[in-house]
C-alpha positions in Angstrom: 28.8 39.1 -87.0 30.0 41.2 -84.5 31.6 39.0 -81.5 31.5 40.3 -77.9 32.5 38.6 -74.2 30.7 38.6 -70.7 31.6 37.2 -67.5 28.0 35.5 -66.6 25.8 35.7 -69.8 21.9 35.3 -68.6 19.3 33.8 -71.4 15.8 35.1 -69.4 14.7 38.3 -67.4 12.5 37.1 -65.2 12.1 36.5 -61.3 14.9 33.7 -61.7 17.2 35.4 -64.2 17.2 39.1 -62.6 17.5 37.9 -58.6 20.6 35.6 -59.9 22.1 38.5 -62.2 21.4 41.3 -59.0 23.4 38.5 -56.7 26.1 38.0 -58.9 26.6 42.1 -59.9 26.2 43.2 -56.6 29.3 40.6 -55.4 31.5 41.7 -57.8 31.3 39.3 -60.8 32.9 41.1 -63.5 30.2 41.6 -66.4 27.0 40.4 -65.8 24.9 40.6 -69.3 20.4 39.5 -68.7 18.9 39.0 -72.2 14.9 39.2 -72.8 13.2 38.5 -75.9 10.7 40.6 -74.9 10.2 44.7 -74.8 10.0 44.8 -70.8 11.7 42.8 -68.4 10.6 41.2 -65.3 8.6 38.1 -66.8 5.5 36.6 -66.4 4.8 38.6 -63.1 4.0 42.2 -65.6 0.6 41.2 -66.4 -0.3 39.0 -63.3 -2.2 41.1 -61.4 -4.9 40.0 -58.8 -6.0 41.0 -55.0 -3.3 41.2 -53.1 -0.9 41.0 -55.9 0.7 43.6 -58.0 2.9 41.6 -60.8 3.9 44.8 -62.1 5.4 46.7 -59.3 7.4 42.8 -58.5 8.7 42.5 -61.9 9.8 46.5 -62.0 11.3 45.6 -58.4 13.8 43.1 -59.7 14.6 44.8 -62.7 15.7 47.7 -60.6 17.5 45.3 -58.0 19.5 44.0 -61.4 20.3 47.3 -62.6 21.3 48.9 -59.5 23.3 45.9 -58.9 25.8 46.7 -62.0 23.8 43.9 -64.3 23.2 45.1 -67.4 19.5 44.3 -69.2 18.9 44.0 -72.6 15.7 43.7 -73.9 14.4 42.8 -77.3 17.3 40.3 -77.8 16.7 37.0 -78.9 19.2 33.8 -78.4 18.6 32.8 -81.7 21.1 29.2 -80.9 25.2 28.3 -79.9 28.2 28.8 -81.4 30.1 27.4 -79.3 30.2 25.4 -75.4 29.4 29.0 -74.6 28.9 31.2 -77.0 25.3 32.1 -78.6 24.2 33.9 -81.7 21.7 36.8 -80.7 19.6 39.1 -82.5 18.2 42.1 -81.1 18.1 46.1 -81.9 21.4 46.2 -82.0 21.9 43.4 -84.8 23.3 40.0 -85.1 26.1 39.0 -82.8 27.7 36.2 -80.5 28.3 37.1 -77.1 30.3 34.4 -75.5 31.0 34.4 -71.7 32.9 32.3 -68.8 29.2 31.3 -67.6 25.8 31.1 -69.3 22.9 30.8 -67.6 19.4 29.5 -68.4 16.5 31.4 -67.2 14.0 30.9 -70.0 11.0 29.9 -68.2 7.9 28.3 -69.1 4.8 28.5 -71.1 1.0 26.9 -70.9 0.5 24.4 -74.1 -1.9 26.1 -76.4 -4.8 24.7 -77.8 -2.7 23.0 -80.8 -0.6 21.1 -79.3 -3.5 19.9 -76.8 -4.8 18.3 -80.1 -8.3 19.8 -79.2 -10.2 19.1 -83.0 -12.4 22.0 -84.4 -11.8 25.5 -86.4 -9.6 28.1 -85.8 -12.1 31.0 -84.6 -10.8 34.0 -82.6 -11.2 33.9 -79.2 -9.1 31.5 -77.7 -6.5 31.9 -75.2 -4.0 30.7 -73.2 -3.7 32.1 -69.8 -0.8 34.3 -70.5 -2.4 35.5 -73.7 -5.4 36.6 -71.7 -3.5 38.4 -69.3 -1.5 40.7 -71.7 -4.6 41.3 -73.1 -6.3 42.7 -70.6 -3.9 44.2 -68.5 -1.0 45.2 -71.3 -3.3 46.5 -74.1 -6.9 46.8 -72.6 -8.8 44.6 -76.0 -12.0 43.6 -75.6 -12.4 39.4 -74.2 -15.8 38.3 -74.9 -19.2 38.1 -73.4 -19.1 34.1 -72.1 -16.1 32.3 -71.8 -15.4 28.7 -70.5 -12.2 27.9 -68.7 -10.0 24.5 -69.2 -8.6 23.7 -65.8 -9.1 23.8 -62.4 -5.7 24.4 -60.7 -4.4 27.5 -59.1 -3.8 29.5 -62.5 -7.4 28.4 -63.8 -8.7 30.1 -60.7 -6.7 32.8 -61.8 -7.9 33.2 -65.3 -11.4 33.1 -64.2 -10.5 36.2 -61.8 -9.2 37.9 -64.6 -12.3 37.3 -67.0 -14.9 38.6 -64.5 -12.6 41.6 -63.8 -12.9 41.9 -67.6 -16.6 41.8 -67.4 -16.6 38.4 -69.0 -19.4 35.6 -67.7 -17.2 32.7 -66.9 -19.9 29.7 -67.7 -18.0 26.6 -66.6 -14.7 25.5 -65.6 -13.9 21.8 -67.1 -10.6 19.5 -65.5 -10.2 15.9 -66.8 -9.3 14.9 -63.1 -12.0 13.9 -60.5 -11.7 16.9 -58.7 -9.9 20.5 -58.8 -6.6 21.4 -57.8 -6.4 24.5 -56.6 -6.9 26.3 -53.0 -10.4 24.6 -51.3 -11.4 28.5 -50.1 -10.9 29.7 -53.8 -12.7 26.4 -55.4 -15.6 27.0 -53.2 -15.8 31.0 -53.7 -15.8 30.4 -57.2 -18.3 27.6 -57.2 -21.0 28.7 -54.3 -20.2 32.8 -54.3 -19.8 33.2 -58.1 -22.0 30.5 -59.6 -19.3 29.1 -61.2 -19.8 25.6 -62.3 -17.3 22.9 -62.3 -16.9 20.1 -64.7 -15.0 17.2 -63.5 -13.8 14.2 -66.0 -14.7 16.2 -68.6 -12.2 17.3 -71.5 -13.3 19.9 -73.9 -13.0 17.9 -77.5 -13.6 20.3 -80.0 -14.1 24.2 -81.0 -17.1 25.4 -82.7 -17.3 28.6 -84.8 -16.1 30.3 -88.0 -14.3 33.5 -87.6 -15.5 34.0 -83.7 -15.9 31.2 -81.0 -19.9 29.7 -80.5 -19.4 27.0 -78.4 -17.1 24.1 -77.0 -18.2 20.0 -77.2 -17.4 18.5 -74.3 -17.1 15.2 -73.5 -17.6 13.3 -70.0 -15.5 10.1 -69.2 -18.5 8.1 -69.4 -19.1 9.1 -73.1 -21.7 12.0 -72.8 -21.1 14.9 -74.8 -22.6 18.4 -75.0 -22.3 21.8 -76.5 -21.2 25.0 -74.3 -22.1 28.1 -75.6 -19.6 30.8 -75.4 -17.4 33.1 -77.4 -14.2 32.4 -75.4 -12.0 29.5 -74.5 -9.1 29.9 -72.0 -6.4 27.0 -71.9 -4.9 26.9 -68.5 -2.0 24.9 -67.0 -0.5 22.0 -68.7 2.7 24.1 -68.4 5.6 23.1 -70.5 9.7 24.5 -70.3 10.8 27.1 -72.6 13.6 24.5 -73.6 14.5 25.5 -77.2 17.9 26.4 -76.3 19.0 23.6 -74.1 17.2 21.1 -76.6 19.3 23.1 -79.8 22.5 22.7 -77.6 22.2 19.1 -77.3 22.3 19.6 -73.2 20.5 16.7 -71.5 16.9 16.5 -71.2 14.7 15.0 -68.2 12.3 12.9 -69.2 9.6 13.9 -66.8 10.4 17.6 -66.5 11.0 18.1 -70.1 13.4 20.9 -69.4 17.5 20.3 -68.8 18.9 17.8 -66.5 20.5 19.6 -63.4 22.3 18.6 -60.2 21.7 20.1 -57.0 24.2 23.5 -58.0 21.8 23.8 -61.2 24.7 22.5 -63.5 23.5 21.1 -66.7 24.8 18.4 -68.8 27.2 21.3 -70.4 30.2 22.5 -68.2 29.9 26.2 -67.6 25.7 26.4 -68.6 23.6 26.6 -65.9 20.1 26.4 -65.7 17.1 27.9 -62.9 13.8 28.8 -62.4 10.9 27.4 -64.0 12.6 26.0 -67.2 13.6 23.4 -64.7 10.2 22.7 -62.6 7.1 23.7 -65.0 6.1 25.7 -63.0 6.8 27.2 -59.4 5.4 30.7 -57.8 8.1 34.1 -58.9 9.0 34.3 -55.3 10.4 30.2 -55.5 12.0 31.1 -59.0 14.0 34.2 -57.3 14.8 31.8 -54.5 16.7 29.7 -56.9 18.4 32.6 -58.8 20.0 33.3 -55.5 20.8 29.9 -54.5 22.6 29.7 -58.4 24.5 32.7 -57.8 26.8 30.7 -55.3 27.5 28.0 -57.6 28.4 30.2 -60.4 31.1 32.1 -58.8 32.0 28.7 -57.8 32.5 27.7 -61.2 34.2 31.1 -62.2 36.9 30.5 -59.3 37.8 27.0 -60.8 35.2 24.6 -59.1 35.1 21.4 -60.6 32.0 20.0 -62.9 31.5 16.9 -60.7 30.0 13.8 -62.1 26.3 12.8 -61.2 23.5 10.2 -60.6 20.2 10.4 -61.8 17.4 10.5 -59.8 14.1 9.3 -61.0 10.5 8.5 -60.3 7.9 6.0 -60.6 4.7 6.3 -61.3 2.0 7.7 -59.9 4.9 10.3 -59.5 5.6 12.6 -62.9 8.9 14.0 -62.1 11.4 15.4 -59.9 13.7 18.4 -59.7 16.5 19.0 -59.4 17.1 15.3 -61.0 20.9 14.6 -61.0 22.3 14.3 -57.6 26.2 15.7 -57.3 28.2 14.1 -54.1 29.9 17.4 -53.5 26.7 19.3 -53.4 24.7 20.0 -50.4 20.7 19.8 -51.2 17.7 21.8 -49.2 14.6 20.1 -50.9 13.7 18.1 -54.2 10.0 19.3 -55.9 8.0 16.9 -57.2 4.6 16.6 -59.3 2.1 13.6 -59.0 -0.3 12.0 -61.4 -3.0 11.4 -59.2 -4.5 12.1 -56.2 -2.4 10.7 -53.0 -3.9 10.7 -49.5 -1.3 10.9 -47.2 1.3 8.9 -49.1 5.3 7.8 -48.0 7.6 8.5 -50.6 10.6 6.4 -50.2 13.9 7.1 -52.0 16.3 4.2 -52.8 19.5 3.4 -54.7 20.3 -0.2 -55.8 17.9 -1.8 -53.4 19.0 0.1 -50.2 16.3 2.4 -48.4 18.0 5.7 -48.5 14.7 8.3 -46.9 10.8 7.5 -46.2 9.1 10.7 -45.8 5.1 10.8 -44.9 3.7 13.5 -46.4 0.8 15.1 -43.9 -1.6 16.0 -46.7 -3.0 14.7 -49.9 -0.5 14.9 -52.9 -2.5 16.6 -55.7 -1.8 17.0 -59.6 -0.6 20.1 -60.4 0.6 21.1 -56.9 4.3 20.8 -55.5 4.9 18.0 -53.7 8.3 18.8 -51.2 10.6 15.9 -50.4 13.6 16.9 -47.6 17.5 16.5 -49.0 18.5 15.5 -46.0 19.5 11.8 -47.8 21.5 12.9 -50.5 24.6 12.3 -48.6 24.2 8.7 -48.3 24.2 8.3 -52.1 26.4 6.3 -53.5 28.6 7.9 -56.5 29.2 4.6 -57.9 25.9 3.3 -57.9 23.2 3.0 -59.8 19.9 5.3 -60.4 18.3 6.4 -57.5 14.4 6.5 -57.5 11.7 7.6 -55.4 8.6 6.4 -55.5 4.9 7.4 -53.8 2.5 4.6 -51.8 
C-alpha cells in the first residue's frame, strides 16, 4: 500500500471541513489534504436548495475558498479505518494507501436515521426516503417522486422536505411528529398548515409501511391507541439526525453518550492527541453557516497543536434530563469557550439552566423563550473559568 504524509489531514468536505482546510492553507500550514467520499465536494448544502437559498452556489463557494487557499481536495476517497494514532488507510481513484499526517481532522458530518433503524414494521416497497435521499433526487438527477407523499416530522428540515415535494409536483397529504406540537419556524408551520392545506398530525408515529413493490399507504398510530391508514405512494423520514461517527467509533476515540459523536473539549480535541473533530459530527445537527463557523474557530487550535501546544487534560460536562446533550462536552482549563449547544427532550417554557460542579453553582442562565426538541438551545461560556480541574463532573441541568 502506497504510504504518503500531510501536514493537516481532513476526513469530510463539507461547510466544516473546507472553511477549516481554506483557514489553515491560506496561513501557511504546510500540506493541507480535504478527503470526500463523495464525487463533488461541498456537502450536504449541493442539493439543498429552497427560496432564498442556493446550496449549490454555497457549497461551490467553499470549495473554491479551499482550493484557492493552497488545500488540496480529493474526492472519491474513502477513509476506509487507522493505521496508526494518525495514519488512515484510504481508498479512492487513485488506489489503496495510508496517508498519515501531524494533524487529522474530523469533519464527517451527519445523516437522518432511515426507516430501518427507526424500526418502522412493514415491506420494503420503493418509495421511501430520507430527506437527503429526496433531495439528490430531485435536484442531482431529476427522477420522478410520486403523486402523494406523507412526511415524518415536523422540525425545520421536515418543512423543508415538504418544500421540496410540492416543488416536485408531489401532494404532501400529512405531516406526522410524535411530540405535541411541531418544531419548526411558527410562520412556516402555519403557511404550511393554513396556505397549503397541509395537515399536521401531532402524537402520532407512523407504525408500519404498506405496499409490495411501490408504497400504498402508511398505518399510523395516535398516542391514545387509534390507528388508521394514509394513502400515499411516498414516505419521507426527516430529522432524527445521527453523527457520521464510523471512524472515531473504529479508532476507539471517546464517545458522548448524548451526542453520539466524539467527545471534544472546547479546542475540538478528541480523546486522541493530534485528531480533531468539528462540525456536525459533533452536534447532530447545526445550519452550514454554524458548521463553517467552527472550521474556523478549529483552525486556531490546530496550528496550536502543530507548534507544540500541549493536549491538556479535561472534565466532562453532562446533562440531566429533560436535557439530551451538550456540545462541546469536555471542558479544557486552558481553553477559552464562546457558547455550549444544547438539545432538549421536551418542551421548556422559559426554563433556567443551571451549571454546577461538585455541588457548587457555577452559572444560571434564563432562557427568554421556550426550549423546543429539535432546536439549539445556547448556553453562554462565560463560567468555564471557574471550573475546577480537579473536580468532579460538571452538569447542567434545565427547570
Amino acid at each position: 500500500m502506497r504510504q504518503r504524509h500531510v501536514d493537516v489531514l481532513v476526513v469530510g468536505a463539507g461547510p466544516a471541513g473546507l472553511a477549516l482546510a481554506a483557514r489553515l492553507a491560506a496561513g501557511g500550514t504546510g500540506r493541507v489534504e480535504v478527503l470526500e467520499r463523495e464525487r463533488e465536494a461541498g456537502g450536504v448544502p449541493r442539493h439543498c436548495r429552497r427560496r432564498g437559498f442556493d446550496g449549490v452556489a454555497l457549497a461551490r463557494l467553499y470549495v473554491e475558498a479551499a482550493v484557492r487557499a493552497g488545500a488540496t481536495v480529493r474526492t472519491g476517497v474513502t477513509a476506509l479505518g487507522w493505521s496508526g494514532p494518525a495514519a488512515l488507510d484510504t481508498v479512492g481513484p487513485a488506489g489503496a494507501e495510508t496517508v498519515s499526517a501531524c494533524a487529522v481532522v474530523l469533519a464527517t458530518g451527519a445523516r437522518e436515521r432511515p426507516r430501518s433503524a427507526r424500526l418502522v414494521a412493514g415491506t420494503r416497497p420503493s418509495g421511501v426516503f430520507t430527506t437527503g435521499e429526496l433531495q439528490q433526487a430531485v435536484h442531482l438527477y431529476g427522477q420522478d417522486i410520486g403523486g402523494r407523499a406523507v412526511v415524518v416530522g415536523a422540525e425545520a428540515v421536515s418543512y423543508g422536505a415538504a418544500d421540496t415535494l410540492r416543488g416536485a409536483g408531489v401532494d404532501v397529504v400529512a405531516m406526522v411528529t410524535g411530540l405535541a406540537r411541531h418544531q419548526g419556524d411558527r410562520l412556516k408551520a402555519l403557511n404550511s398548515r393554513l396556505a397549503q392545506g397541509i395537515p399536521l398530525l401531532t402524537e402520532t408515529v407512523v407504525s408500519e409501511l404498506r405496499g409490495r413493490g411501490r408504497l400504498t399507504g402508511v398505518a399510523v398510530r395516535h398516542r391514545d391507541g387509534r390507528t388508521t391508514i394514509l394513502p400515499c405512494d411516498t414516505v419521507v423520514f426527516t430529522g432524527d439526525f445521527v453523527p457520521d461517527h464510523e471512524l472515531a467509533r473504529r479508532g476507539g476515540l471517546d464517545l458522548d453518550t448524548g451526542t453520539r459523536g466524539p467527545a471534544v473539549d472546547g479546542a475540538f480535541r478528541t480523546s486522541r492527541e493530534g485528531v480533531f473533530a468539528v462540525g456536525n459530527v459533533l452536534h447532530a445537527v447545526e445550519s452550514a453557516a454554524a458548521a463553517a463557523r467552527e472550521g474556523v474557530r478549529a483552525a486556531r487550535h490546530v496550528r496550536d497543536h502543530l507548534a507544540g501546544a500541549p493536549w491538556s487534560p479535561t472534565v466532562p460536562l453532562l446533562v440531566d434530563p429533560p436535557l439530551r446533550w451538550v456540545a462541546p462536552n469536555r471542558l479544557a482549563p486552558s481553553v477559552p469557550y464562546d457558547r455550549f449547544v444544547l438539545r432538549t427532550t421536551e418542551f421548556l417554557a422559559v426554563p433556567v439552566l443551571t451549571v454546577a460542579q461538585d455541588g457548587r453553582v457555577l452559572h444560571r442562565q434564563r432562557l427568554l423563550t421556550t426550549a423546543v426538541p429539535n432546536r439549539p438551545i445556547c448556553l453562554t461560556g462565560c463560567w468555564a473559568g471557574a471550573v475546577d480541574p480537579a473536580g468532579g463532573p460538571v452538569r447542567v441541568t434545565a427547570r
